[in-house]
N, C-alpha and C positions, 0 to 999 in steps of 0.2 A: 372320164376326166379330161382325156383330148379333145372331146365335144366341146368342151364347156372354155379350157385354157387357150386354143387357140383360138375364137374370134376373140375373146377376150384382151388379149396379149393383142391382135394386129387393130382393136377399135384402140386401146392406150397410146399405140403408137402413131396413129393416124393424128388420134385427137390431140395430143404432144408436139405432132408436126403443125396439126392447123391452128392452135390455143396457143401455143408456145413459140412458135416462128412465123409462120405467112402472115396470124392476123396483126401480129404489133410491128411486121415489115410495112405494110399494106396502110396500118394506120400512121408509121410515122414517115414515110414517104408521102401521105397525104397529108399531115401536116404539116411539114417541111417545104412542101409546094405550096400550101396556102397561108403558109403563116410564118415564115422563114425568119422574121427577126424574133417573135415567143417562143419557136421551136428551140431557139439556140440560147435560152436563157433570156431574153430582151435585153443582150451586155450594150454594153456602152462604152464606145473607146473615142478617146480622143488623139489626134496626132497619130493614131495606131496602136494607143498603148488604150487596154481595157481599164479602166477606171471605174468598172461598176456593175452593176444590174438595175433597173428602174424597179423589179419585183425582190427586192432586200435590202432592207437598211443599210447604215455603215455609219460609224462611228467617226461624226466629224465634232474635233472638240475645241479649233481655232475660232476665235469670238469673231473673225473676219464671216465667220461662216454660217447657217442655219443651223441648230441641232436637231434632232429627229429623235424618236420617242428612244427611251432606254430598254435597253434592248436582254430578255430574260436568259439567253443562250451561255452555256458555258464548255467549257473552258476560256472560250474567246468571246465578247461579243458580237454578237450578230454570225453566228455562226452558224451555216445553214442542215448542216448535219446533228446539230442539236435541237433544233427547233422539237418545239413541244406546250405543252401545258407546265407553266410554272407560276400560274397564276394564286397569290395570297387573297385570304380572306379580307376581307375590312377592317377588322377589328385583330388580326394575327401584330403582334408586336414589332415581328420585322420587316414587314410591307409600311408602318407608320412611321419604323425608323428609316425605312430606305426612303420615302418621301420626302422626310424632313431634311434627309441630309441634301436630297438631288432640289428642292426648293429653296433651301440655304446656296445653293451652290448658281443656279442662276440668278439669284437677287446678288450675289457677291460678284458675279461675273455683269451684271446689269446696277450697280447703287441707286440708281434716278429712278427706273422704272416701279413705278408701287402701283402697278396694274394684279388682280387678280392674276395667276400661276396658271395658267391652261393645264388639265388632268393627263391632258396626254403627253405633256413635254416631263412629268413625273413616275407615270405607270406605263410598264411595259403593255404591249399587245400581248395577246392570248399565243401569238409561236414565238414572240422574240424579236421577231424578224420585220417590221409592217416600215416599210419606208414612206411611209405618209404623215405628216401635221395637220393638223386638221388649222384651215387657213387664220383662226385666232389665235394658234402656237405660231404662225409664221408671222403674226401680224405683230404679237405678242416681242420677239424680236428682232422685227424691222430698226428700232430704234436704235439700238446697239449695232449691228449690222450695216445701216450706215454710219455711224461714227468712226468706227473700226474703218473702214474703207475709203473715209473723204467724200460720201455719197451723198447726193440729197435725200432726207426721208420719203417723199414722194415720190424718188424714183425708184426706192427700192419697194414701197406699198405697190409700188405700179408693177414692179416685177411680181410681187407676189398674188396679187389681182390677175393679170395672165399668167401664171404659172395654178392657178387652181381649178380642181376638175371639180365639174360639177356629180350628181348622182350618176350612178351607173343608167343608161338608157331613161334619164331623167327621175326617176323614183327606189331605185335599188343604193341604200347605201347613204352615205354622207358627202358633201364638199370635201375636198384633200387635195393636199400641196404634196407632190412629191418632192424628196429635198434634196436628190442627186442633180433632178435637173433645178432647182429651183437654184442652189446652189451652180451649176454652171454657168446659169444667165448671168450668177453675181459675177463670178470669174471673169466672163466677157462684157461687164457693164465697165464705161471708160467713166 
């Protein structure tokens, strides 16, 4: 039985040291040298003070502001310890009630605007968390956004126009407006 328990016992500890310590040093030491703003959350501070992450929503609900998709996380919204699948069916009674109330809610917050509702400024993402519009929710309230501010409406299209990414490596993925920064350029628009 000592044949057999000790290599046993000194491979678990070996593989422990190398699976468990060296290789996730090794890896995040190498990405910490190549990629030092992802590595640390991609936060976002201003003035010094952290204001965000570009990779998770945040519940901005000042009509001065853009809003970003609704967010499924709880206790808090946009909560990234929660993230998860809280996705409703189409037809589930309370994904059609939560719709109507968050489409009642920016027609009340918009009166003029009688533009179709972009799906994403109503339904959360698949984690809760997705801090992106896709640029027809941003476009969608631009109007409002400049009002709120004293803006002209073309300078805030225009902001939203350079603040939109296009597909990942040109074909992965959709256009999307992040709305931490999209939001900051409004901040520093005079």
């Amino acid at each position: 039985m000592k044949n057999i328990l000790r290599p046993a016992l000194v491979l678990f500890v070996l593989l422990t040291a190398l699976t468990g310590l060296l290789y996730p040093l090794v890896v995040t030491g190498a990405v910490k040298a190549v990629f030092p703003v992802q590595a640390a959350g991609s936060i976002v501070e201003r003035d010094g003070v952290v204001i965000g992450s570009t990779l998770i929503g945040q519940n901005f609900s000042d009509p001065k502001h853009f809003w970003g998709r609704p967010s499924a996380t709880s206790p808090m919204a946009y909560n990234g310890a929660a993230s998860g699948g809280a996705n409703q069916g189409p037809l589930n009674p309370a994904l059609v009630d939560a719709v109507k109330g968050r489409v009642e809610a920016l027609r009340a917050a918009d009166p003029g605007n009688t533009a179709p509702v972009p799906v994403d400024l109503v339904t959360a993402s698949a984690s809760g968390l997705d801090p992106h519009i896709s640029p027809a929710a941003a476009s969608y309230q631009a109007a409002r956004v400049a009002r709120e501010r004293g803006l002209q409406p073309a300078q805030v299209e225009q902001l939203v126009a350079s603040h939109t990414e296009g597909a990942l490596w040109g074909f992965l993925g959709e256009a999307r407006v992040n709305v931490l920064a999209l939001n900051m350029a409004i901040d520093a628009a005079k």
